[in-house]
Backbone bond lengths (Angstrom), bond angles and torsions (degrees), N, CA, C in turn:
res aa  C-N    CA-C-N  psi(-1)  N-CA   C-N-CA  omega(-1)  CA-C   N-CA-C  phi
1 X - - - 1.449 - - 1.533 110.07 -
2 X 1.380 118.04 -39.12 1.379 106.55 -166.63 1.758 95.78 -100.88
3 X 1.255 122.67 19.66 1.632 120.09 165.06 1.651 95.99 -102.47
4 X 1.098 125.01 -17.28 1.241 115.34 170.68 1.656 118.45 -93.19
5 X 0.775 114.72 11.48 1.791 126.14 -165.29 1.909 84.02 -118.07
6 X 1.376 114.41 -51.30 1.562 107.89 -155.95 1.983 86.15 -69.95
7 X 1.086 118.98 -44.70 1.759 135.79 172.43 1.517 113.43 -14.39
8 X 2.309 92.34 -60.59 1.286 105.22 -179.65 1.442 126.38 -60.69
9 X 1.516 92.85 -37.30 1.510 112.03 -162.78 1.522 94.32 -68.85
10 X 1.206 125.40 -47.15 1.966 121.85 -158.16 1.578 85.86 -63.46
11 X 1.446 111.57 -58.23 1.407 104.31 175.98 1.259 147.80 -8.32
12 X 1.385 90.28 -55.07 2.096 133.12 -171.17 1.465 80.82 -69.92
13 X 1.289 99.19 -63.75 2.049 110.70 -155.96 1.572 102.91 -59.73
14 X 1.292 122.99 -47.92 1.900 112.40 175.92 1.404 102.00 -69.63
15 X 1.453 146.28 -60.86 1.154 135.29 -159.66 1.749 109.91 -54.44
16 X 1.690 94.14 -40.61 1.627 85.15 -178.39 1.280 124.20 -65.42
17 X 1.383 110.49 -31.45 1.604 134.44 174.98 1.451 109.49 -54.65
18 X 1.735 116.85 -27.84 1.640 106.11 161.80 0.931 110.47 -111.06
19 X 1.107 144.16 10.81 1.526 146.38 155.75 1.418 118.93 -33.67
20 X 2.092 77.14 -69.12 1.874 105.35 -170.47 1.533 106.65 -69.22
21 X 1.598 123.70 -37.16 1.335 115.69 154.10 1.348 137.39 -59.04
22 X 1.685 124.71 -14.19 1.406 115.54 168.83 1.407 107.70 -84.55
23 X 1.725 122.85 -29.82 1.405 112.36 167.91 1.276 138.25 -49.53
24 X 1.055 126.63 5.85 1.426 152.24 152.86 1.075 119.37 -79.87
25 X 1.204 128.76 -29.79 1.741 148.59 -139.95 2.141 88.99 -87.59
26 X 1.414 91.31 128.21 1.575 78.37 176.33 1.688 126.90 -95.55
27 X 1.194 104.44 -10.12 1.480 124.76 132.62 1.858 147.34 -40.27
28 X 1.459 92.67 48.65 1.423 91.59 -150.47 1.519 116.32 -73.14
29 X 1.179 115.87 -20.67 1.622 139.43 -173.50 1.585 92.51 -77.75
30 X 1.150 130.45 -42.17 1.284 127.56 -178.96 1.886 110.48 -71.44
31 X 1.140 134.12 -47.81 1.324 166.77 119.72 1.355 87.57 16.04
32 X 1.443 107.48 -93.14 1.635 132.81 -160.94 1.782 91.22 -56.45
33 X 0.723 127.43 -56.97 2.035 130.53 -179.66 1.295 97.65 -67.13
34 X 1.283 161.23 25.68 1.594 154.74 -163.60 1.273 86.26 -148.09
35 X 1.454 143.88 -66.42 1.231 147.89 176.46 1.493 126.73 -59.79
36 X 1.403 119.44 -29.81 1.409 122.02 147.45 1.104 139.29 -66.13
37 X 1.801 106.86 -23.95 1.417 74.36 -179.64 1.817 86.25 -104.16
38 X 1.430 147.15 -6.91 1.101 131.69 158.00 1.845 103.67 -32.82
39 X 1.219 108.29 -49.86 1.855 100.17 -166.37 1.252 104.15 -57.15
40 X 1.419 111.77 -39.36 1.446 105.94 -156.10 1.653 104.16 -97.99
41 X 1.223 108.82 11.12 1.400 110.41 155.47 1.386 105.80 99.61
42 X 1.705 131.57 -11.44 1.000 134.68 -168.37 1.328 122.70 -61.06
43 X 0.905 143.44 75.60 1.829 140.53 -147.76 1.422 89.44 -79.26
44 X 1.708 135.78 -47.88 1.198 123.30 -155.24 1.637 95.45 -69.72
45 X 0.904 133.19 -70.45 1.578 142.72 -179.54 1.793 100.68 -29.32
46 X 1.564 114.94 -56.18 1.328 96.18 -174.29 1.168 118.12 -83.27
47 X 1.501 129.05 -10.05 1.409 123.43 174.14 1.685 93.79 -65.75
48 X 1.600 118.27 -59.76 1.328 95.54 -172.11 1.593 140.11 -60.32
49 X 1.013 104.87 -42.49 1.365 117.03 154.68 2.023 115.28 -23.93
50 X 1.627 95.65 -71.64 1.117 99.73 -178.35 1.932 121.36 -60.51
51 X 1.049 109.52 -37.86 1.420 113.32 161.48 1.399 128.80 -46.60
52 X 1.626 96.98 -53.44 1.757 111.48 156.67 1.609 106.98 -34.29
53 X 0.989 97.66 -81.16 1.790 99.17 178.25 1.040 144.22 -22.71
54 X 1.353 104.60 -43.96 1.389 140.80 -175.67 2.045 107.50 -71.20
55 X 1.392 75.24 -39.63 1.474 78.18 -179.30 1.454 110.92 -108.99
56 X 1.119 125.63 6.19 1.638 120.15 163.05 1.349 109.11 -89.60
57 X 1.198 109.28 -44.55 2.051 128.90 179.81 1.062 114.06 -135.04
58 X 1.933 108.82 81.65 1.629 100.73 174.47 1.787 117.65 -56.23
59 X 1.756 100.77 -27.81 1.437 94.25 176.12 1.235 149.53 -52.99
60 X 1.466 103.61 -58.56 1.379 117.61 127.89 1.066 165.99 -24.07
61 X 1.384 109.10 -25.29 1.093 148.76 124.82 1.809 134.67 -36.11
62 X 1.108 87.35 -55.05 1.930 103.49 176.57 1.717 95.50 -97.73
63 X 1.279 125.96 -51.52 1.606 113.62 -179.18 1.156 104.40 -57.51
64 X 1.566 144.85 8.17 1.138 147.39 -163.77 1.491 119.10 -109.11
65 X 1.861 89.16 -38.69 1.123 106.45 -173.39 1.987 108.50 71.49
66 X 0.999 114.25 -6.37 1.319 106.24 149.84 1.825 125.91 -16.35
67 X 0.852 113.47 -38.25 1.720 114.33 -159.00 1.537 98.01 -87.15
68 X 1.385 104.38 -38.68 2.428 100.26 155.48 1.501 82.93 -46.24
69 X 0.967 141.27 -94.01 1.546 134.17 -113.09 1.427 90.67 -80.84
70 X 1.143 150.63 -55.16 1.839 156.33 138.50 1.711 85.73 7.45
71 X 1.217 124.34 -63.16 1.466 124.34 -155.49 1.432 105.84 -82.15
72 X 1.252 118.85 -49.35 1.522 112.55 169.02 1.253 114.06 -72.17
73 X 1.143 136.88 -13.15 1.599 115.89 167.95 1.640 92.04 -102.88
74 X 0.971 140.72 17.36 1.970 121.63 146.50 1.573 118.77 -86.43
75 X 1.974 86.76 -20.78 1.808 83.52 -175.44 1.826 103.85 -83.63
76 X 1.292 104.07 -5.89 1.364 100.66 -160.48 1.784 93.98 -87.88
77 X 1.388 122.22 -32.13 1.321 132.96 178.12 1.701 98.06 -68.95
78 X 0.913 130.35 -15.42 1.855 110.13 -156.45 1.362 125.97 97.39
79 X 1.510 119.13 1.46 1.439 131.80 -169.98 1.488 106.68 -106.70
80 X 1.595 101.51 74.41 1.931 97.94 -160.80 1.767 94.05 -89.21
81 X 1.228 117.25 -39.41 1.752 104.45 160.89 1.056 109.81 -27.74
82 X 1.318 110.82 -85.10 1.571 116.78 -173.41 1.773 120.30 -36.10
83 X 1.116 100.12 -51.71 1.553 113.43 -179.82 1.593 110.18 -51.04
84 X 1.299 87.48 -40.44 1.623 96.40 -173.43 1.568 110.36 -69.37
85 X 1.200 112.25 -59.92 1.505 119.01 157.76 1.684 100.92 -8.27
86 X 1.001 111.25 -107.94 1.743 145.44 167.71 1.494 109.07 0.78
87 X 1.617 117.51 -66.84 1.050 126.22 156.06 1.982 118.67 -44.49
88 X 1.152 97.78 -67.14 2.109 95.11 165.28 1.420 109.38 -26.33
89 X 1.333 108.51 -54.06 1.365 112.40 -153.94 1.831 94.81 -69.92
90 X 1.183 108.05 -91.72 1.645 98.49 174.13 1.171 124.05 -33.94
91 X 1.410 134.66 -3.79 1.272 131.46 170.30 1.504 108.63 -73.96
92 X 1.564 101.28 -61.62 1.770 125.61 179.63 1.313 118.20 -46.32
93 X 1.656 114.59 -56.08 1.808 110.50 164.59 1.233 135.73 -67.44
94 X 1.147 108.75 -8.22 2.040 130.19 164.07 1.425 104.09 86.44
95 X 1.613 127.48 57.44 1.270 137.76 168.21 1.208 113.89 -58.30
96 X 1.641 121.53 150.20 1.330 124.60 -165.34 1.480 92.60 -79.20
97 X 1.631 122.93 -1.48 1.279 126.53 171.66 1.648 128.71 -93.85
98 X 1.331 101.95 22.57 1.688 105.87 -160.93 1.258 111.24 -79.13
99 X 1.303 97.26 -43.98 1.733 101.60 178.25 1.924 111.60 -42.80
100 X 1.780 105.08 -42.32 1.464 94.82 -165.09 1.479 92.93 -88.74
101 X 1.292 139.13 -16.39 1.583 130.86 145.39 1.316 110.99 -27.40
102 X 1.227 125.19 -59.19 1.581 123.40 -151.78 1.488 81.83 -92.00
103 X 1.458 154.54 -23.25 1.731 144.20 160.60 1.204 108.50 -50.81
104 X 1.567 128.27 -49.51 1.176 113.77 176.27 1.307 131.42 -91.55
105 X 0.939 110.72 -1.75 1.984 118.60 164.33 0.772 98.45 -39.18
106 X 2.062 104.35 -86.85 1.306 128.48 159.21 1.859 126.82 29.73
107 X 1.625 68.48 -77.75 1.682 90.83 -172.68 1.319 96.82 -75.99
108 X 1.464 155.04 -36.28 1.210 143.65 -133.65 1.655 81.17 -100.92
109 X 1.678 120.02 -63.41 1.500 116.30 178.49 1.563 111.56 -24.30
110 X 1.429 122.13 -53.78 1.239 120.56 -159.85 1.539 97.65 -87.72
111 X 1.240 132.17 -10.78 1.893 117.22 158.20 1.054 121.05 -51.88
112 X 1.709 102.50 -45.29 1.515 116.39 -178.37 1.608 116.46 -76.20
113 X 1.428 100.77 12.74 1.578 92.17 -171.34 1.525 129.06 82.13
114 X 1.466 114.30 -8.26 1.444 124.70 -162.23 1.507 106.25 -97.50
115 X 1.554 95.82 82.15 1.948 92.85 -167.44 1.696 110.75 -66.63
116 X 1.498 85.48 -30.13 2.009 100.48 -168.26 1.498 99.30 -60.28
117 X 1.767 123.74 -34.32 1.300 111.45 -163.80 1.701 100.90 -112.87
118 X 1.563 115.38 17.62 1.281 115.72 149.63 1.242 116.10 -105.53
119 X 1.620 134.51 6.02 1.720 116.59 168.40 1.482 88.87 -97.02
120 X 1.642 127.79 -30.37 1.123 114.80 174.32 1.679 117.69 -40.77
121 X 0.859 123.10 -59.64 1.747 145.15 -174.11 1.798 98.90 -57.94
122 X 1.217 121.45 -51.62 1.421 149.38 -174.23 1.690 99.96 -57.34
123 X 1.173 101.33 -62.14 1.800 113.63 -173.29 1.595 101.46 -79.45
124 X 1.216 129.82 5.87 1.488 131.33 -166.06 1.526 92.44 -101.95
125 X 1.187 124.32 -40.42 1.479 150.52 -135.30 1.355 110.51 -87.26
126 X 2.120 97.66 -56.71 1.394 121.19 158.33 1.443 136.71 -35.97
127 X 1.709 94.48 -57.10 1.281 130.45 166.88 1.302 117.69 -41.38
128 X 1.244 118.00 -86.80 1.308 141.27 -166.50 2.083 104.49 -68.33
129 X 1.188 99.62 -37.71 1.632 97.84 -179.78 1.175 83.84 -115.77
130 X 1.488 136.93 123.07 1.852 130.06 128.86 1.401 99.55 -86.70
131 X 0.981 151.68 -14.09 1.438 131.95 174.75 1.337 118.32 -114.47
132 X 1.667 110.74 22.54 1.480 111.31 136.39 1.696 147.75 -69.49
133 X 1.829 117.06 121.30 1.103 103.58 -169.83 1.625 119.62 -60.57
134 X 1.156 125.02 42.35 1.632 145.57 -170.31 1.662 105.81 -128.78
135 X 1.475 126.01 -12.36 1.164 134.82 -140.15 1.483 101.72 -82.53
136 X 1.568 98.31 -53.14 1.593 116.75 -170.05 1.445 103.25 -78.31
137 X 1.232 117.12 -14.49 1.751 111.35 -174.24 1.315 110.45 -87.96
138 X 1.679 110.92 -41.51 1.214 127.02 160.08 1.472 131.14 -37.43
139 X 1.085 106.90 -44.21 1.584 133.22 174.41 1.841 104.64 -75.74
140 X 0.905 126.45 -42.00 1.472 146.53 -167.64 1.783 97.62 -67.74
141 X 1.581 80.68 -74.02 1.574 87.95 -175.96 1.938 121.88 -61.51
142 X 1.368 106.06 -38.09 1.304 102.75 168.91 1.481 114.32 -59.74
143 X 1.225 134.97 -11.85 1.329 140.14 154.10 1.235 135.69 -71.70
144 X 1.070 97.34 -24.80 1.716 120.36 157.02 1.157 140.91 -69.42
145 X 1.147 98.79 -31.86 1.246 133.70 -179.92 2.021 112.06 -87.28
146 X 1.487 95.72 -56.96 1.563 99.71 159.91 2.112 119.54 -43.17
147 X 1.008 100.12 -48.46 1.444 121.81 165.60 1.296 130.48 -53.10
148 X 1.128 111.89 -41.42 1.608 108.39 172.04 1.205 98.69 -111.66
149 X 1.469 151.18 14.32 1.553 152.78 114.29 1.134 103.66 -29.36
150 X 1.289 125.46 -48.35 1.898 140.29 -152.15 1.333 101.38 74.55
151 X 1.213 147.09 19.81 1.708 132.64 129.13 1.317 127.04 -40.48
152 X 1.206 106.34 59.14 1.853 104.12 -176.59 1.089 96.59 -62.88
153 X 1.125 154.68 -63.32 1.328 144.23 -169.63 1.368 135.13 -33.10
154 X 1.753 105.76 -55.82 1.454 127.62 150.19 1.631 105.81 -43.66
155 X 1.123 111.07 -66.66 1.484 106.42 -162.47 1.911 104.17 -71.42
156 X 1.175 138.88 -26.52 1.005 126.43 144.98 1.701 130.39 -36.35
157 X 1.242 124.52 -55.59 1.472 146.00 159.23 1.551 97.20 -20.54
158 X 1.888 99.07 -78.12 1.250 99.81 -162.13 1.529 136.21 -64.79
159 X 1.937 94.86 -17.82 1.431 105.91 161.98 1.187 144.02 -59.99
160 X 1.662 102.68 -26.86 1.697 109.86 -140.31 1.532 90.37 -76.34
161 X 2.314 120.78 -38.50 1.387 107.63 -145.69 1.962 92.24 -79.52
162 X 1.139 130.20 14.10 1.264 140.77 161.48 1.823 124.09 -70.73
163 X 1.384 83.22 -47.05 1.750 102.82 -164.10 1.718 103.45 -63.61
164 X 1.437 106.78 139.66 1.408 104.18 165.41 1.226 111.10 -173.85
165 X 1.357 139.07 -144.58 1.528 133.49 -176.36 1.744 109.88 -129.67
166 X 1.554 107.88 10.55 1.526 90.65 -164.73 1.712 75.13 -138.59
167 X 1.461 93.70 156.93 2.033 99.11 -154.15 0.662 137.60 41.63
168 X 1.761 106.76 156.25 1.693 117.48 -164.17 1.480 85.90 -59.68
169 X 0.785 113.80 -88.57 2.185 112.91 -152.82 1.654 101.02 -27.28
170 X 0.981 113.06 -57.95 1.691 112.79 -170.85 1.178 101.70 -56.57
171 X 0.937 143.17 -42.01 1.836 144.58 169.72 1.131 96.46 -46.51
172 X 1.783 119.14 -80.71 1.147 115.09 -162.77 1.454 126.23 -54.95
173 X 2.044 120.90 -19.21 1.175 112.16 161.06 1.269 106.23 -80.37
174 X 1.245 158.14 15.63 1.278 145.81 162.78 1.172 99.87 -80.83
175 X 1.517 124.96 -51.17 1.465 116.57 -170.99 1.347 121.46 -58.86
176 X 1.822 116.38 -32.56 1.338 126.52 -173.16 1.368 100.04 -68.30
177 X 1.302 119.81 -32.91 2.059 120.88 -168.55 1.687 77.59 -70.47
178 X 1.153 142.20 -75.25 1.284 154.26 -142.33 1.514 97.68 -38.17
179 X 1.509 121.98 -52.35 1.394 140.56 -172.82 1.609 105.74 -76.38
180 X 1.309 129.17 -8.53 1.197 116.54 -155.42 1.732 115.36 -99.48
C-alpha cells in the first residue's frame, strides 16, 4: 500500500513538474489539447499532437520538457526504444526531470532483463540526486536487483548504509541484510 501511494505521489510530482512548465508555454491551445487527451488516456492523439510540437517548436518543446511526457506515453504504448530514446535525451540536457529519466531507464533495463544496466542507471540516480524522493528506492531496488543477480555481497553493500533500528524502511533494510 504505501509503494503504491509513494507511485502516486512521484506521479503527482512529474506531471506537476510539466504542468508548471507548460504554463509558461506560449502555445496554450496546443498545451490545453496535449493534456486532454493525456487525461483522457488518448496516447494516439497525444503522441501526435506532441510530435506536432516538436516539430513546429523544438524549443518549446524541450523548455517544456515535453519529450518526458513523449517518453511516458511511448512507454505506456509498448515503444520502450523509443521511450528510452526520450528519457536519454532529458537525461543528457540536465532536465529538472532527469532524476525521473534515470527511474525509468532503470525500470525499462530491468524489462529487458538488464539488471547490470539497471543498478547502473539506479546508482547514477543515487549519486547525482541524494536528496531525491527516488533516492531511497533507488538504493533499495539496486539491492534487489544485486539479489536476484545472486550478488549477495553487492546487495549487502547497498543495504547496510540503509539498515538501522529506528523506522519502517531502516527495519526493513535490516531485515533485507538479514536475508542476504
Amino acid at each position: 500500500m504505501q509503494l503504491q501511494f509513494q507511485r502516486v505521489v512521484l506521479q503527482f510530482i512529474a506531471v506537476a513538474a510539466v504542468l508548471a512548465a507548460c504554463a509558461t508555454s506560449g502555445s496554450a491551445g496546443t498545451r490545453d489539447e496535449i493534456l486532454a487527451a493525456v487525461r483522457a488516456g488518448d496516447t494516439a492523439s497525444a503522441l501526435d499532437r506532441l510530435t506536432a510540437l516538436e516539430t513546429s517548436d523544438p524549443a518549446s518543446f524541450r523548455a517544456n520538457n515535453y519529450d518526458y511526457l513523449l517518453g511516458r506515453i511511448l512507454e505506456v504504448r509498448g515503444d520502450f526504444p523509443g521511450a528510452a530514446a526520450r528519457y536519454t535525451v532529458v537525461l543528457d540536457r540536465g532536465s529538472n526531470l532527469a532524476e525521473y529519466a534515470l527511474w525509468r531507464l532503470a525500470g525499462l533495463a530491468r524489462l529487458e532483463g538488464n539488471f547490470a544496466l539497471e543498478r547502473q542507471f539506479l546508482e547514477r540516480l543515487a549519486g547525482r540526486y541524494p536528496g531525491s524522493l527516488l533516492t531511497v528506492r533507488a538504493i533499495e531496488r539496486a539491492a534487489r536487483s544485486a539479489y536476484d543477480a545472486g550478488d549477495y555481497k553487492l546487495a549487502l553493500l547497498k543495504l547496510q548504509p540503509l539498515a538501522g533500528t529506528s523506522g519502517s524502511g531502516s527495519r526493513d533494510a535490516l531485515d533485507r541484510v538479514a536475508t542476504c
